[in-house]
C-alpha positions in Angstrom: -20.4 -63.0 -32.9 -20.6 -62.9 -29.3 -20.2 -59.5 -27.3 -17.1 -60.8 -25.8 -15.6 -61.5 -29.7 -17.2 -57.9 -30.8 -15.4 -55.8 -27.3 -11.8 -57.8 -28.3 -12.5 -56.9 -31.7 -13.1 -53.2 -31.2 -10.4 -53.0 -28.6 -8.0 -54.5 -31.2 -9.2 -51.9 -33.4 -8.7 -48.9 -31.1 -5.0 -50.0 -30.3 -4.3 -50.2 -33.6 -5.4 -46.8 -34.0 -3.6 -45.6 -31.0 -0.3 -46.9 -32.6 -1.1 -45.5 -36.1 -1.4 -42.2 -34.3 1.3 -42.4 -32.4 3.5 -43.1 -35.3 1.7 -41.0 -37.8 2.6 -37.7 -35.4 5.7 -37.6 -34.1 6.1 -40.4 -32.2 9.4 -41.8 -34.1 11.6 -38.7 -34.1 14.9 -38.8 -32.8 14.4 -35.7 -30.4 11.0 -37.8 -28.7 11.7 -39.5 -25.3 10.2 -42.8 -26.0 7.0 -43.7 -24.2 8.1 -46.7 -21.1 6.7 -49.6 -23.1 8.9 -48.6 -26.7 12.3 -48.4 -24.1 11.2 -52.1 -22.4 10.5 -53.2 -25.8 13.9 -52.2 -27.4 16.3 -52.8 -23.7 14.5 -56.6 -23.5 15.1 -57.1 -27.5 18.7 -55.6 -26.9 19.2 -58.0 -24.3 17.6 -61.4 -26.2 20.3 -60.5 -29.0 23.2 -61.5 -27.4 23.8 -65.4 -27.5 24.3 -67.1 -24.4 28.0 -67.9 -25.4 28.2 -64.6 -26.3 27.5 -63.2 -22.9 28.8 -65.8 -21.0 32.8 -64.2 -22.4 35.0 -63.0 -19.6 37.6 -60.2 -19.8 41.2 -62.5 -20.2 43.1 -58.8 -19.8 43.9 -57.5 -16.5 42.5 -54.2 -16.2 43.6 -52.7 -12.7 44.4 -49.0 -12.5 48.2 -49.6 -13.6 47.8 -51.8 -17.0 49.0 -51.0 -19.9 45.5 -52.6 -21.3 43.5 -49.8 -19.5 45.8 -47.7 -21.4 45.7 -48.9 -24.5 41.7 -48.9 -23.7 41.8 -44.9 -22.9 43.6 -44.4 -26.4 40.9 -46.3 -28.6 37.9 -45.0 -26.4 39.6 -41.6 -27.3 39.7 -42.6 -30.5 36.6 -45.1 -31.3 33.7 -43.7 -28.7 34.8 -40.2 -27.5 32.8 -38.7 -30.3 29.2 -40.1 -28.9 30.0 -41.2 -25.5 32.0 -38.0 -24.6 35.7 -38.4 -22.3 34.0 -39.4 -19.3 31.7 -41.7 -20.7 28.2 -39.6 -19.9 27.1 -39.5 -23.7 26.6 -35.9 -23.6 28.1 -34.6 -26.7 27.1 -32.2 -29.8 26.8 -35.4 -32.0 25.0 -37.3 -29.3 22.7 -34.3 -29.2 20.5 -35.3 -31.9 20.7 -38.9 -31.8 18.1 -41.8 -31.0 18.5 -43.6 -28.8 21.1 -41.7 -27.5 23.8 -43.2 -26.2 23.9 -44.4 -22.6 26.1 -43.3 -19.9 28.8 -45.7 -19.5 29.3 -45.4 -16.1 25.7 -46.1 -15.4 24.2 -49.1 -13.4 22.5 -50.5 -16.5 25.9 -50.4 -18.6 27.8 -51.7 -15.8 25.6 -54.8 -15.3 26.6 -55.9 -18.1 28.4 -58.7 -18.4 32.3 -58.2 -20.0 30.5 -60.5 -22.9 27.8 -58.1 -23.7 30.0 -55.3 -23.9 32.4 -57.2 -26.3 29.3 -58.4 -28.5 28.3 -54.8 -28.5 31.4 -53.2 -29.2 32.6 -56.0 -32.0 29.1 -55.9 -33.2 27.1 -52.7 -32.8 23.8 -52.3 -31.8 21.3 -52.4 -34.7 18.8 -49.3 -35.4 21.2 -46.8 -33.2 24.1 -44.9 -34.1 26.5 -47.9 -32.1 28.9 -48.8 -34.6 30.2 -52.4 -34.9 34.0 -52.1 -35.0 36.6 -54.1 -36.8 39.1 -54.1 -33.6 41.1 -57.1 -32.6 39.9 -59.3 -29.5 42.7 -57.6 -27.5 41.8 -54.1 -28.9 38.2 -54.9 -27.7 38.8 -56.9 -24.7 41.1 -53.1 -23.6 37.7 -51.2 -24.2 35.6 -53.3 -22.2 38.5 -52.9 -19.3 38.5 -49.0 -19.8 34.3 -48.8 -19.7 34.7 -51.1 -16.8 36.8 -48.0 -15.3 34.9 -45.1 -15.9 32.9 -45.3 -13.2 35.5 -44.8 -11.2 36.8 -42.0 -12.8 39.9 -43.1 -14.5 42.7 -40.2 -15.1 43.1 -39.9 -18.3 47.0 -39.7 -19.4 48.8 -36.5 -21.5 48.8 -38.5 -24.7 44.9 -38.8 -24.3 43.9 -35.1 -23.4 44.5 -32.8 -26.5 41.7 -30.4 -26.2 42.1 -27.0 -24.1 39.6 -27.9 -21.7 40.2 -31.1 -20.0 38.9 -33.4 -22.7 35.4 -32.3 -23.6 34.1 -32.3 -27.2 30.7 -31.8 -26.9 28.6 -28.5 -26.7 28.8 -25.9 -24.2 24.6 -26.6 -23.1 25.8 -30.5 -22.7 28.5 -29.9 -20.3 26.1 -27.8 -17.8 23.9 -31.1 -17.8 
């Protein structure tokens, strides 16, 4: 074998190694912030998932700061993603505390990018190996909670019939609403 053959060989071995080790302790846990090249990995794989007519969908619903859609959106994210995403869409609750990936802030550049066809795929589909759910919601139902993520970054008010707990909304845990 020529030297060349015997370094790829033994640096083929030693990443192999590498990875067993970083599997073997503690580098799959839910409460480990995944190394740069494991988040690429899964964001570009998250990405390549969606079919191009998929993500090519636009939003047919209006969903300007007076619809009845955005409404209707508020009550099911209330409802459907509160939970995990918390009200204002930063994903800091008690049950997203523990979860891996966690789930993203909504209002974030990298959520907003999206295209309104990625969000549907995501919301009628789920996203595989995370908590995400896919949910069995009508177009219209899911076409209303693309509109309402759309909004959170602006900080949509949320209506009476949406705000039922004492303090403004909030369900997650005292240490995640200092964050």
């Amino acid at each position: 074998m020529a030297r060349s053959g015997r370094v790829l060989v033994l640096l083929l071995v030693a990443g192999l190694v590498g990875v067993y080790w970083y599997f073997t302790n503690g580098g799959m846990t839910a409460r480990a912030r995944p190394m740069g090249w494991e988040a690429g990995v899964a964001r570009w794989l998250l990405t390549a998932s969606v079919p191009r007519a998929a993500r090519e969908r636009k939003n047919p619903l209006t969903s300007d700061a007076n619809s009845a859609h955005l409404d209707a959106g508020q009550a099911l994210y209330k409802q459907k993603c509160e939970v995990c995403h918390a009200h204002d869409g930063g994903g800091h609750t008690e049950t997203s505390g523990g979860q891996y990936p966690p789930p993203p802030d909504l209002r974030s550049v990298d959520v907003q990018k999206l295209t309104d066809g990625e969000l549907f795929y995501f919301i009628r589909n789920g996203i595989r190996n995370t908590a995400m759910p896919g949910w069995y919601l009508s177009d219209q139902q899911t076409w209303q909670l693309v509109a309402y993520v759309r909004a959170l970054p602006k900080g949509v008010q949320r209506t009476e019939a949406t705000l039922q707990t004492a303090d403004g909304g909030y369900t997650g845990s005292a240490a995640c609403r200092r964050n």
